[in-house]
Every structure is written in structure tokens, then in C-alpha cells.
ROSE-4610 file (N, C-alpha, C; in Angstrom, 1 decimal, always signed):
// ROSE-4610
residu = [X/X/X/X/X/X/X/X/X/X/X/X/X/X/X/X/X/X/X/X/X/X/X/X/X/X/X/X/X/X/X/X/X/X/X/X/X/X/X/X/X/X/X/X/X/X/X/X/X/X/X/X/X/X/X/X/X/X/X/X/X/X/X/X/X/X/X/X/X/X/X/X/X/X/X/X/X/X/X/X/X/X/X/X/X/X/X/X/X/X/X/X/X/X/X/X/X/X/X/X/X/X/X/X/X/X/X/X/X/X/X/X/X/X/X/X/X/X/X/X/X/X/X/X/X/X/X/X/X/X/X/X/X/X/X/X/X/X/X/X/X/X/X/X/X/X/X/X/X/X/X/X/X/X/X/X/X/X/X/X/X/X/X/X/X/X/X/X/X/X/X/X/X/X/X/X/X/X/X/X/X/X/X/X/X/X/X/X/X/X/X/X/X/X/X/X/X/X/X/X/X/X/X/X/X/X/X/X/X/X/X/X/X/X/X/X/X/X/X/X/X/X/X/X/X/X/X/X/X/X/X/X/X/X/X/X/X/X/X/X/X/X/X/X/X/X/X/X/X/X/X/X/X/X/X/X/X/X/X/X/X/X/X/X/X/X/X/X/X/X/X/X/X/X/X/X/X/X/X/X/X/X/X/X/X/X/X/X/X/X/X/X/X/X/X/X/X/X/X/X/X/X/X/X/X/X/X/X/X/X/X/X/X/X/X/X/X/X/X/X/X/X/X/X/X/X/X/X/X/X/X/X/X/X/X/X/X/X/X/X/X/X/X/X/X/X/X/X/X/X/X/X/X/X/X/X/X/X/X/X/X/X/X/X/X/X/X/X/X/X/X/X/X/X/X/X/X/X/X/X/X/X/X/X/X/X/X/X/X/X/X/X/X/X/X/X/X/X/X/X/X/X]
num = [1/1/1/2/2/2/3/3/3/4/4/4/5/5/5/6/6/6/7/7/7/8/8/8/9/9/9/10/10/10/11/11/11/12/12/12/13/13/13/14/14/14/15/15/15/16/16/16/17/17/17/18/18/18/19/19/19/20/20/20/21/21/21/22/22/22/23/23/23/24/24/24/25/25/25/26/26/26/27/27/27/28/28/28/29/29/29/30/30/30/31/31/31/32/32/32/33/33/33/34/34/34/35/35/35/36/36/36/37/37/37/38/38/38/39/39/39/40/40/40/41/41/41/42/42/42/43/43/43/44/44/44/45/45/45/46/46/46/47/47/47/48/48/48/49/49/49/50/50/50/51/51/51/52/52/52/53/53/53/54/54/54/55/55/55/56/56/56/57/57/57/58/58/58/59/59/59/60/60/60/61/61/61/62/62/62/63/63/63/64/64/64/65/65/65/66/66/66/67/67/67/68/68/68/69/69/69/70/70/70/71/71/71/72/72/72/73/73/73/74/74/74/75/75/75/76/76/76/77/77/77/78/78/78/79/79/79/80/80/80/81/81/81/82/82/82/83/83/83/84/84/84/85/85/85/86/86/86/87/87/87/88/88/88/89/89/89/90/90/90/91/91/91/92/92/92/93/93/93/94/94/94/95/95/95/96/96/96/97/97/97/98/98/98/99/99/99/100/100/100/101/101/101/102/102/102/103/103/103/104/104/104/105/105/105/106/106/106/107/107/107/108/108/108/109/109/109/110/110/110/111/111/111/112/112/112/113/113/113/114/114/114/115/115/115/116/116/116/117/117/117/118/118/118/119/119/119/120/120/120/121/121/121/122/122/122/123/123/123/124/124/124/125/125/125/126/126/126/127/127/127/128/128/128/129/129/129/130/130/130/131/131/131/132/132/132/133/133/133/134/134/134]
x = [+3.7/+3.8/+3.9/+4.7/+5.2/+4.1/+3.1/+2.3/+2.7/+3.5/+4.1/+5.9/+5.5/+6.5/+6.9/+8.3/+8.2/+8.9/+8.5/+9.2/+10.4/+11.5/+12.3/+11.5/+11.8/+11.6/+12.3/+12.6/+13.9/+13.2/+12.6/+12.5/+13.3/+12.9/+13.9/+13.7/+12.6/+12.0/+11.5/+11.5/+11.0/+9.5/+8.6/+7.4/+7.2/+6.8/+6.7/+5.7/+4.8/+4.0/+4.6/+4.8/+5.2/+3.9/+4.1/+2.9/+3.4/+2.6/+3.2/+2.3/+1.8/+0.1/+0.9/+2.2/+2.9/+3.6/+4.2/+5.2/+4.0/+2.9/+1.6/+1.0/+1.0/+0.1/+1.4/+2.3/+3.8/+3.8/+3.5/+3.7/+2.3/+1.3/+0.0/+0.0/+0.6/+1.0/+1.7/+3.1/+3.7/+3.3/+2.4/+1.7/+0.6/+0.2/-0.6/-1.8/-2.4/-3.5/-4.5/-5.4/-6.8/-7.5/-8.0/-9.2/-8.8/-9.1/-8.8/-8.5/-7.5/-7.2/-5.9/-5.5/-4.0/-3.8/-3.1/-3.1/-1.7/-1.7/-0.6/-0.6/+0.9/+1.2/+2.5/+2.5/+3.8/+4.4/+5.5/+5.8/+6.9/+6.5/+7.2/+6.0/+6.6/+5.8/+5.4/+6.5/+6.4/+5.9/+5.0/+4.9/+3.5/+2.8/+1.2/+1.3/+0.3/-0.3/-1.8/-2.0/-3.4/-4.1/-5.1/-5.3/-5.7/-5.6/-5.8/-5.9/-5.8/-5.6/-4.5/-4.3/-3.1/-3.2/-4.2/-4.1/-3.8/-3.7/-3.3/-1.8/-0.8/-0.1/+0.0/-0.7/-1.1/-2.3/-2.7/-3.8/-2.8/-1.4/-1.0/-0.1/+0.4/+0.9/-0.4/-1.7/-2.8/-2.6/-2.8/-3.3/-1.4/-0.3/+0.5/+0.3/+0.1/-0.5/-1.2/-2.9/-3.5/-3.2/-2.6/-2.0/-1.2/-0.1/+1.0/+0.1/-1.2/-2.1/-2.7/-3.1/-3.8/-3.0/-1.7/-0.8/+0.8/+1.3/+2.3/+3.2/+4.5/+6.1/+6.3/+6.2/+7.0/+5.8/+5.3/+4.3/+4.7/+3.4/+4.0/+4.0/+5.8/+5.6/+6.6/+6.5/+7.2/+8.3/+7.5/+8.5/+9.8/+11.3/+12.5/+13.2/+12.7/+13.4/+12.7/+12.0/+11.4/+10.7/+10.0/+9.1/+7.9/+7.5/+6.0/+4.5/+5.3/+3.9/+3.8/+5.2/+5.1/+4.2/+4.6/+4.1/+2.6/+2.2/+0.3/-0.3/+1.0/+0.4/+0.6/+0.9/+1.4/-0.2/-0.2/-1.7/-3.3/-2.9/-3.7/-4.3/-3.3/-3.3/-3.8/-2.8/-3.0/-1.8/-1.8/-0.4/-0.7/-2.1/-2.2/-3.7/-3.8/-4.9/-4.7/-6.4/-6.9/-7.9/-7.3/-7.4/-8.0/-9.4/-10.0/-8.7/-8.4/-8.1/-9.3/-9.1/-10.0/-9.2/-9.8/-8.9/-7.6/-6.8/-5.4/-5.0/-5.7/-5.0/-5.9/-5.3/-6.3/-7.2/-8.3/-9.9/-9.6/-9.1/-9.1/-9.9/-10.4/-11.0/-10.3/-10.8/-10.1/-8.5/-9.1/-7.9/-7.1/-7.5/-7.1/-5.4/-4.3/-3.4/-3.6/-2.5/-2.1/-0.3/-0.7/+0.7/+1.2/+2.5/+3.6/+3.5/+3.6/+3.2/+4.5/+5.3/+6.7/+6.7/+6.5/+6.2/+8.0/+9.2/+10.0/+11.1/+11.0/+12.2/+13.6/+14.4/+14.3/+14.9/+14.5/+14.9/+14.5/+15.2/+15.1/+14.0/+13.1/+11.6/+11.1/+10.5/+9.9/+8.4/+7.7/+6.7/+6.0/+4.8/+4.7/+3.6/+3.7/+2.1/+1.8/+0.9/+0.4/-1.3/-0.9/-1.8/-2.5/-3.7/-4.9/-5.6/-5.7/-6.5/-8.3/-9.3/-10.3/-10.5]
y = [-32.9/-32.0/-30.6/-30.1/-28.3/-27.2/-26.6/-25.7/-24.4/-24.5/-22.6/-23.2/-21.3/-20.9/-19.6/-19.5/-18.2/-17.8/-16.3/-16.2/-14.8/-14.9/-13.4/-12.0/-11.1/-10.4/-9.1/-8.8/-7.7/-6.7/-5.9/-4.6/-3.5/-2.5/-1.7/-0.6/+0.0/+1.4/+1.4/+3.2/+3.2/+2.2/+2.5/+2.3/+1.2/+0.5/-0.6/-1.5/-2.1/-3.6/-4.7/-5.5/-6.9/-8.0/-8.4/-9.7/-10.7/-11.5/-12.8/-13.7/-13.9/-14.4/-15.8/-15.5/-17.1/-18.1/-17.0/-17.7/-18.3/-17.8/-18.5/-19.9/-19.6/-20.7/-22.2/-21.6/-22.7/-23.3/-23.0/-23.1/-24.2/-23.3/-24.4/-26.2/-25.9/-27.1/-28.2/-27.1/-28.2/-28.8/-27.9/-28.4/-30.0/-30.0/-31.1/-30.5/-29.5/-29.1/-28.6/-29.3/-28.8/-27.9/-27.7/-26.9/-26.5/-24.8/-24.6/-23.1/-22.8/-21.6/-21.0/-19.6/-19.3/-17.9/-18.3/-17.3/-16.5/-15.1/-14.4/-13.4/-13.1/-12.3/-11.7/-10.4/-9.3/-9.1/-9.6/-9.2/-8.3/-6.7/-5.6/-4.1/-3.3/-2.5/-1.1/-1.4/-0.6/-0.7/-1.7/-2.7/-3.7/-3.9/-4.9/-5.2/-6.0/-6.9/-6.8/-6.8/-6.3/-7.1/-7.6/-7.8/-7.0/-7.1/-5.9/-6.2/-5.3/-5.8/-6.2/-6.9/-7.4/-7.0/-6.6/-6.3/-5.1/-4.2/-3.1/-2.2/-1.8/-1.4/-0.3/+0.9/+1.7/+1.3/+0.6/+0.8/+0.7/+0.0/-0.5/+1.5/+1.9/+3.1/+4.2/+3.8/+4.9/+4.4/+3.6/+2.9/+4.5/+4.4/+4.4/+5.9/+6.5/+7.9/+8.5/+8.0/+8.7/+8.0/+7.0/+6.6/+7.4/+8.2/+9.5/+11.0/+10.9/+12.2/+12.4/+11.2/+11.2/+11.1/+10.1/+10.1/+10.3/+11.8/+12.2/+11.8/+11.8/+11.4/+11.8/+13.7/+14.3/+15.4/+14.8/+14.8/+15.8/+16.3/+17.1/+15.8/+14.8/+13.4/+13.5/+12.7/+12.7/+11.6/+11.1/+9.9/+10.0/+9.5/+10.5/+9.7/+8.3/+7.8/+8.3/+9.3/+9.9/+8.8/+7.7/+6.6/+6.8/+8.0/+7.5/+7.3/+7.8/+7.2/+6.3/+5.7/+4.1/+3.4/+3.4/+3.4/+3.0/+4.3/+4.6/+3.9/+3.8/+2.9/+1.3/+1.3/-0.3/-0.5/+0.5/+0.0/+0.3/+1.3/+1.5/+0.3/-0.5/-1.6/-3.1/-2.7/-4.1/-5.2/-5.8/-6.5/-8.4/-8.2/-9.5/-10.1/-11.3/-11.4/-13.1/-13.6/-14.7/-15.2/-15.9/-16.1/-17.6/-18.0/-19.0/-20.1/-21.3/-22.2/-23.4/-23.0/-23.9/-24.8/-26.0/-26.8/-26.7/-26.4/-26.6/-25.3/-24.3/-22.6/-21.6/-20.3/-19.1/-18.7/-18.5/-18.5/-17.1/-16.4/-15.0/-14.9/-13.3/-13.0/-13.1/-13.3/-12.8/-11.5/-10.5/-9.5/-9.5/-10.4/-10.0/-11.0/-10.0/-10.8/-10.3/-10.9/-10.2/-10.0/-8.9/-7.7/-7.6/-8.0/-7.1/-6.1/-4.9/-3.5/-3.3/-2.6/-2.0/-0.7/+0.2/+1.7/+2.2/+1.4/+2.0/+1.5/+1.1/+0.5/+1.0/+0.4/-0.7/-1.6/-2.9/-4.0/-4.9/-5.4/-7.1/-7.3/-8.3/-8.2/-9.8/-9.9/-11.6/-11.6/-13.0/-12.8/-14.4/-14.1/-15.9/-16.3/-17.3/-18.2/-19.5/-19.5/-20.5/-21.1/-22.5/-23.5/-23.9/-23.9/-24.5/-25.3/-26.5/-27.3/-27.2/-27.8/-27.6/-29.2]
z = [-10.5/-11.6/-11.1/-11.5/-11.0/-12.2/-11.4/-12.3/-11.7/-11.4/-11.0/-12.1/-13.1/-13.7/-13.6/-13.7/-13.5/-15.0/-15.4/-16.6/-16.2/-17.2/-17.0/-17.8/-17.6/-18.7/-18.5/-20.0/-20.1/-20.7/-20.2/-20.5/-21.3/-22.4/-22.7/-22.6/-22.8/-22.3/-21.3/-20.6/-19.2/-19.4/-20.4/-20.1/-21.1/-21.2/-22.4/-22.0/-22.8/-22.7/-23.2/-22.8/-23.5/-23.2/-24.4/-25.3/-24.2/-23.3/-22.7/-22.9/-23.6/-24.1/-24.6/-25.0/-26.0/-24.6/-23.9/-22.9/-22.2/-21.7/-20.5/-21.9/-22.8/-23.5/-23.4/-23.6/-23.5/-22.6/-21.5/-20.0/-19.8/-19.9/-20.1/-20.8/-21.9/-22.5/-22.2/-21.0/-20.5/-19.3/-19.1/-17.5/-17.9/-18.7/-19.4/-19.0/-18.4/-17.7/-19.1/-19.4/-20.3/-19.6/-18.5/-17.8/-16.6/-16.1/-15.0/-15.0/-14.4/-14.7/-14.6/-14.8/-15.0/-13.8/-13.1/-12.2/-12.7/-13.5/-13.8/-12.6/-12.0/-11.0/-11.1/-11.2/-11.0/-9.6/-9.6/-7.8/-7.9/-9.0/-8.7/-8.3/-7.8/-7.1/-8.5/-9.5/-10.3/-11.6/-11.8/-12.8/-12.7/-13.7/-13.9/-15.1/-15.1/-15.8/-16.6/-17.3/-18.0/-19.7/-19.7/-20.8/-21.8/-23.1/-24.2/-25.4/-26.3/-28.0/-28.2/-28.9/-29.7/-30.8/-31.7/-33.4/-33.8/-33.6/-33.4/-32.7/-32.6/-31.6/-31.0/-32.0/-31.7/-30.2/-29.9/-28.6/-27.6/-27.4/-26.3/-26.1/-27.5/-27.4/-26.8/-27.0/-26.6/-25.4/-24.6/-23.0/-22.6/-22.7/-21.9/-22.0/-23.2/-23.5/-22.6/-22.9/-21.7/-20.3/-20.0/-18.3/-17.7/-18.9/-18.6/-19.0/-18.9/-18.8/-17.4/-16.9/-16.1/-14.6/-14.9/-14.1/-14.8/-14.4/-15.4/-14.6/-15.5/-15.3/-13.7/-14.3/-14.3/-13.1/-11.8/-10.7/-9.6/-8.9/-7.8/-6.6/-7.0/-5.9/-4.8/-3.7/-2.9/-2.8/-3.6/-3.1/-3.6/-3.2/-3.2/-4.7/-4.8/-6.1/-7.2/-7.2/-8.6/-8.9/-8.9/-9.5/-9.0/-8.6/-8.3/-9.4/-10.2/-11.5/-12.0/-11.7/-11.6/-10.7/-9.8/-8.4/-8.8/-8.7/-9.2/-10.5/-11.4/-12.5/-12.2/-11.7/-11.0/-10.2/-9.3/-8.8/-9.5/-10.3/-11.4/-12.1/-12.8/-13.3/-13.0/-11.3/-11.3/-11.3/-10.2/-10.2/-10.9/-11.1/-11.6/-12.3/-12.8/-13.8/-13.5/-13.3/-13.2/-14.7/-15.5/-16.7/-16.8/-17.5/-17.7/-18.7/-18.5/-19.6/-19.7/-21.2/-21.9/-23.0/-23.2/-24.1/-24.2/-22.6/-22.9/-23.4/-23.5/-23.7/-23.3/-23.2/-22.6/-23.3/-22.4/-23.2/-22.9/-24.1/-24.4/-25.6/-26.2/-27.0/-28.4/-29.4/-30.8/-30.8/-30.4/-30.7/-29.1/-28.2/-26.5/-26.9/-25.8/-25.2/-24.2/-23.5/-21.9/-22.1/-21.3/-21.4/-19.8/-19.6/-19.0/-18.8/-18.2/-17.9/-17.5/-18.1/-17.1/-17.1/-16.3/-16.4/-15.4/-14.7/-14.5/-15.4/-16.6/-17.0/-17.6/-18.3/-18.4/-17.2/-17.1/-16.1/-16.3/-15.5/-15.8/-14.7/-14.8/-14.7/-14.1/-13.5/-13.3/-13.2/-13.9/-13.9/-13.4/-12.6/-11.7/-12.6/-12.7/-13.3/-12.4/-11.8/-11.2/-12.1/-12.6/-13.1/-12.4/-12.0/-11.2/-12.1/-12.1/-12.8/-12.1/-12.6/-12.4/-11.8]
């Protein structure tokens, strides 16, 4: 049985969250796996992963808000392709999240998904999920 998936993802704004809370629970189900866990992993340097609210949209627009306060666009940076706040928010974040499965889906909270983090976009994007059963 194959418990590594990988998903695409198409970005449209430089900075955007995408909901992947549906593609990992799909993935889960086809793995047949009830209990264990969900290894989500970003293998871009400009770009994480993070869990959050979902009920709201306004919070995902607050998170990118104060992220471009604290670390702005538009930086005293060196680095020569202009992306370094990407860069910093990519490690800021976090390139990846180890997620309990219970009963066959993510033992997340009431209002929690997990988000895609694209801070250089838009691009086309990949995202790893490895199934660890228990």
C-alpha cells in the first residue's frame, strides 16, 4: 500500500493560504489507515505549512498582514531575486506539520484546517503527505 501522496497546488497571489485540510482527509481514506499519523511537508524554500482557523477568512488575511509587518515585502534584503520575505516567512512558518489521525481523519480542532502558505506566488506548488499508521 503507497502512503506517500503528493498533491499540485496552483497558487494565484504572491501571498495566499490554501485550505488542504480536504485533499489530506482524501488521501487518508484512500490509504485505509484509521490511526497514526500525517506527515504534511513543503519542499519549497519560499513557502509552509501551518494549522489555523477555518471559520473566519478574515484570520488567514490577519496572519499574512501582521507576517508583512514584522517581515515586509519590500526589506533592507540582499538576496538578489527580491524573495527574501519569502524566504523568512517560509522559515517563520515552517516547512511542515505532523498531524494526529484518528478514526480515519485529522484529529484537528472544531474551527482548525491546515493551510498551504505561499508567500512567492503565484506558482505551481507541491505538497508531500506521508501516512504512518500506528
Amino acid at each position: 500500500m503507497n502512503n506517500l501522496f503528493e498533491f499540485n497546488i496552483q497558487t494565484k497571489k504572491e501571498q495566499q493560504f490554501v485550505d488542504i485540510t480536504n485533499m489530506i482527509n482524501e488521501a487518508i481514506n484512500k490509504s485505509e489507515i484509521k490511526s497514526g499519523f500525517a506527515l504534511v511537508y513543503c519542499p519549497h524554500t519560499t513557502a509552509g505549512i501551518t494549522i489555523n482557523e477555518n471559520g473566519d477568512p478574515d484570520v488567514v488575511r490577519d496572519i499574512i498582514m501582521q507576517l508583512n509587518k514584522v517581515i515586509p515585502v519590500n526589506g533592507d534584503y540582499r538576496h538578489f531575486e527580491g524573495n527574501s520575505h519569502a524566504h523568512l516567512k517560509s522559515s517563520y512558518m515552517g516547512t511542515d506539520k505532523n498531524i494526529i489521525i484518528h478514526d480515519g481523519k485529522l484529529l484537528l480542532g472544531t474551527w482548525q484546517s491546515v493551510y498551504f502558505c505561499d508567500f512567492d506566488g503565484p506558482r505551481n506548488r507541491r505538497v508531500f503527505l506521508k501516512i504512518i499508521a500506528d
